[in-house]
Every structure is written in structure tokens, then in C-alpha cells.
ChimeraX commands (.cxc) that place a marker at each C-alpha (Angstrom):
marker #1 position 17.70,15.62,4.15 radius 0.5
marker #1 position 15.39,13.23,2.91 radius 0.5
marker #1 position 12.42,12.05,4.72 radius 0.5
marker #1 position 12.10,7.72,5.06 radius 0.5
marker #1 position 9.06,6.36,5.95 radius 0.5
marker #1 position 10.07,2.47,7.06 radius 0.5
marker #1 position 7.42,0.15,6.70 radius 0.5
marker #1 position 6.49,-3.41,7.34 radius 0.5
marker #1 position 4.19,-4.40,4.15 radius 0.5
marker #1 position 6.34,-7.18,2.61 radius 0.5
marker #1 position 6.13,-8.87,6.17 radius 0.5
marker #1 position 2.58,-8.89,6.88 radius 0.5
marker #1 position 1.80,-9.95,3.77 radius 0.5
marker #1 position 4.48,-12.85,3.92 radius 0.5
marker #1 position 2.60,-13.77,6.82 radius 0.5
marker #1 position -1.04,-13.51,5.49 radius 0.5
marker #1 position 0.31,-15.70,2.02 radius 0.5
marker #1 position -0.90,-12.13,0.05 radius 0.5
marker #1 position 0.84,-11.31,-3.52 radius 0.5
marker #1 position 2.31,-7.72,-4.41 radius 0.5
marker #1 position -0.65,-8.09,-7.04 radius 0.5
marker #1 position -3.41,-9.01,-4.86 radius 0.5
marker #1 position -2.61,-5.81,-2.10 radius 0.5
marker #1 position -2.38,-3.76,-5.01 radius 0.5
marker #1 position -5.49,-4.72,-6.40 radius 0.5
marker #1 position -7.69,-4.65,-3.16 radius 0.5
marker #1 position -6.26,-1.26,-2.52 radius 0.5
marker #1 position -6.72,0.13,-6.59 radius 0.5
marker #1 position -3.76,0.80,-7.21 radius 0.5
marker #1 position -0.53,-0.88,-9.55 radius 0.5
marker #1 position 1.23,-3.57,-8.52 radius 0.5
marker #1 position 4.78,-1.84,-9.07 radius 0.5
marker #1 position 3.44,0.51,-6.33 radius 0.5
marker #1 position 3.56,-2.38,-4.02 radius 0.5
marker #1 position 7.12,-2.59,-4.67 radius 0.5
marker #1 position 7.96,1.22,-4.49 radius 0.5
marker #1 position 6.69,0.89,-1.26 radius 0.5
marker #1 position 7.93,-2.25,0.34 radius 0.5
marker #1 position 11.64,-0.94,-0.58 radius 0.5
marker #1 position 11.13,2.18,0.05 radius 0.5
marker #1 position 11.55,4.07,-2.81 radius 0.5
marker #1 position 8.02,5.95,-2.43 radius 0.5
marker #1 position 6.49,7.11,0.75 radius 0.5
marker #1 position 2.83,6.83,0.58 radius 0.5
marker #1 position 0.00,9.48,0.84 radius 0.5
marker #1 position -1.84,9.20,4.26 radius 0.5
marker #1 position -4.83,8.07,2.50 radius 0.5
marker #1 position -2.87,5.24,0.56 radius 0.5
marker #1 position -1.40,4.63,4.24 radius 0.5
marker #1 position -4.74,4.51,6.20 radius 0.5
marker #1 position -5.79,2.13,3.39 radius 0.5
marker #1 position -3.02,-0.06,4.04 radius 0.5
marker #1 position -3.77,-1.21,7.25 radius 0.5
marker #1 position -7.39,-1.04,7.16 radius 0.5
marker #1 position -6.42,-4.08,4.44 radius 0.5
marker #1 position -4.74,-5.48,7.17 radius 0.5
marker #1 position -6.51,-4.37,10.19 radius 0.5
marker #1 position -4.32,-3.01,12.14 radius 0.5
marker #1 position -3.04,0.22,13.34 radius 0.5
marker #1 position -0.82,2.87,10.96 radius 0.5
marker #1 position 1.73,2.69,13.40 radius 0.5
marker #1 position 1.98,-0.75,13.29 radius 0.5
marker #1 position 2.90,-0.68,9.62 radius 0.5
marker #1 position 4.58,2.55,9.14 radius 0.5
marker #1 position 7.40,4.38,10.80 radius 0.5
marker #1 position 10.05,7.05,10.50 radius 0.5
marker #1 position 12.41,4.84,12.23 radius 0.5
marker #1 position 13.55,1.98,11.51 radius 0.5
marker #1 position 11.87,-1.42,13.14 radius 0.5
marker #1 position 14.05,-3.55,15.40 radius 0.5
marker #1 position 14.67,-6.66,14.04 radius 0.5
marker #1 position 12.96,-9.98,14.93 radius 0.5
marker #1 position 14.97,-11.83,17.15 radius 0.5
marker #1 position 17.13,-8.44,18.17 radius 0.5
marker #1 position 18.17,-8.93,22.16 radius 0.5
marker #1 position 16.78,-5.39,22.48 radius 0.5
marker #1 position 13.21,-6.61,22.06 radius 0.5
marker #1 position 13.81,-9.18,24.92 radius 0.5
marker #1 position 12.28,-9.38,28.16 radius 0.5
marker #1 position 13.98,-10.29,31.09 radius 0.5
marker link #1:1,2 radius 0.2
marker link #1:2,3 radius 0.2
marker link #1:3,4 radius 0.2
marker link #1:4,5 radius 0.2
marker link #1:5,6 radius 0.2
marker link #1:6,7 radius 0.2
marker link #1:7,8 radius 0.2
marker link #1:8,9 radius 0.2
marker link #1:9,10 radius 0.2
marker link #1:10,11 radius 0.2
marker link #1:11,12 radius 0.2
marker link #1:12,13 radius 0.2
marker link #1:13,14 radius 0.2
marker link #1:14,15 radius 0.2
marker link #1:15,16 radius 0.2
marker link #1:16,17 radius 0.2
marker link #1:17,18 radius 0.2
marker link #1:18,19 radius 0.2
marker link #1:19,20 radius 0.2
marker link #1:20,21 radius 0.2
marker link #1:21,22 radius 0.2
marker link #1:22,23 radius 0.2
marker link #1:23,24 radius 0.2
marker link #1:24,25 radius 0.2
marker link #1:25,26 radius 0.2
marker link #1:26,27 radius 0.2
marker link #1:27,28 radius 0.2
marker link #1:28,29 radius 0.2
marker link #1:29,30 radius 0.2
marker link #1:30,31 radius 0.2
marker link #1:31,32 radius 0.2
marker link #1:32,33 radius 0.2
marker link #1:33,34 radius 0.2
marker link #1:34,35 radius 0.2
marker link #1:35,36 radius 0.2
marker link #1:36,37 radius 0.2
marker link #1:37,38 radius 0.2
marker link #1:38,39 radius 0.2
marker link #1:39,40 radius 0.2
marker link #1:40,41 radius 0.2
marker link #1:41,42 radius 0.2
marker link #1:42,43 radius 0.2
marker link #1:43,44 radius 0.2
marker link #1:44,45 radius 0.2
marker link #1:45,46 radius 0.2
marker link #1:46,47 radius 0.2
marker link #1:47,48 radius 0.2
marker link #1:48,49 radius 0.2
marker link #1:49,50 radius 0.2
marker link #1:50,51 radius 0.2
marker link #1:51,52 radius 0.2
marker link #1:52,53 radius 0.2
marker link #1:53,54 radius 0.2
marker link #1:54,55 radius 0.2
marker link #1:55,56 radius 0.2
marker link #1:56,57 radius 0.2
marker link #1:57,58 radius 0.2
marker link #1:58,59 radius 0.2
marker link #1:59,60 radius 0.2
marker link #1:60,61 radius 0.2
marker link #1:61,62 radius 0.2
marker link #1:62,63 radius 0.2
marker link #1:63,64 radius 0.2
marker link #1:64,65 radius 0.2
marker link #1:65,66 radius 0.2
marker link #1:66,67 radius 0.2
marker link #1:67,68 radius 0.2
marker link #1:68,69 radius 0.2
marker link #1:69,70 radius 0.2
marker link #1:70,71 radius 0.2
marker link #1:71,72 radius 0.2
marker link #1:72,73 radius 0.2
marker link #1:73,74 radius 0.2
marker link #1:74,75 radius 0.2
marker link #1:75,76 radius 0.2
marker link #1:76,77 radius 0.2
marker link #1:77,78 radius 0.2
marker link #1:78,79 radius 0.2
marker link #1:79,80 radius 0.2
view
């Protein structure tokens, strides 16, 4: 079984107007990693992931996940 770690990277930095290559350079590391990580093809360290959102400034939890985010939008996320 593998282990996925979902994430939310490409979306806050759509929202902020940040390139892979800028994140990867304010956090030292490649720009491919960027990638790896946005499509989850690499799981980061916790130390890579702590990095992350203090970048962002907000929570671990908020970026990272081992399941999968609801959709924007999704009726589930709805309050009555």
C-alpha cells in the first residue's frame, strides 16, 4: 500500500500569483521539486513540509493531508 500525502500547494500559490520557481527558490530547493510535489509524485520530508507553510503562513494541516480535500464548490462543504 502506498502512502499519499494530498496537498494544496498549486492552489495557494495560484492564489498568491507565486511561480513553481519562485516557492522553490524561497524554500532552497529545485523547481522540478515544486512539481513532484504539487502532483504528487513525492511526499515531502516534515521539514520541507513545515517550510511550506511557514512560506505561506499557515498551518501544515491546512496544506497537507492524507486524504483527499473536498472540492470547492462540493455540496458537502455547505452550510445549511
Amino acid at each position: 500500500m502506498s502512502e499519499v500525502v494530498y496537498n494544496r500547494i498549486a492552489m495557494l500559490r495560484a492564489e498568491r500569483g507565486i511561480s513553481r520557481r519562485e516557492l522553490a527558490d524561497a524554500l532552497g530547493v529545485h523547481y522540478q521539486t515544486i512539481g513532484y510535489l504539487e502532483r504528487g509524485e513525492y511526499s515531502p520530508s516534515l521539514y520541507l513540509a513545515l517550510r511550506i507553510a511557514g512560506f505561506f503562513e499557515v498551518t501544515v494541516e491546512i496544506i497537507f493531508s492524507t486524504a483527499p480535500f473536498p472540492r470547492i464548490g462540493d455540496s458537502s462543504e455547505r452550510s445549511a
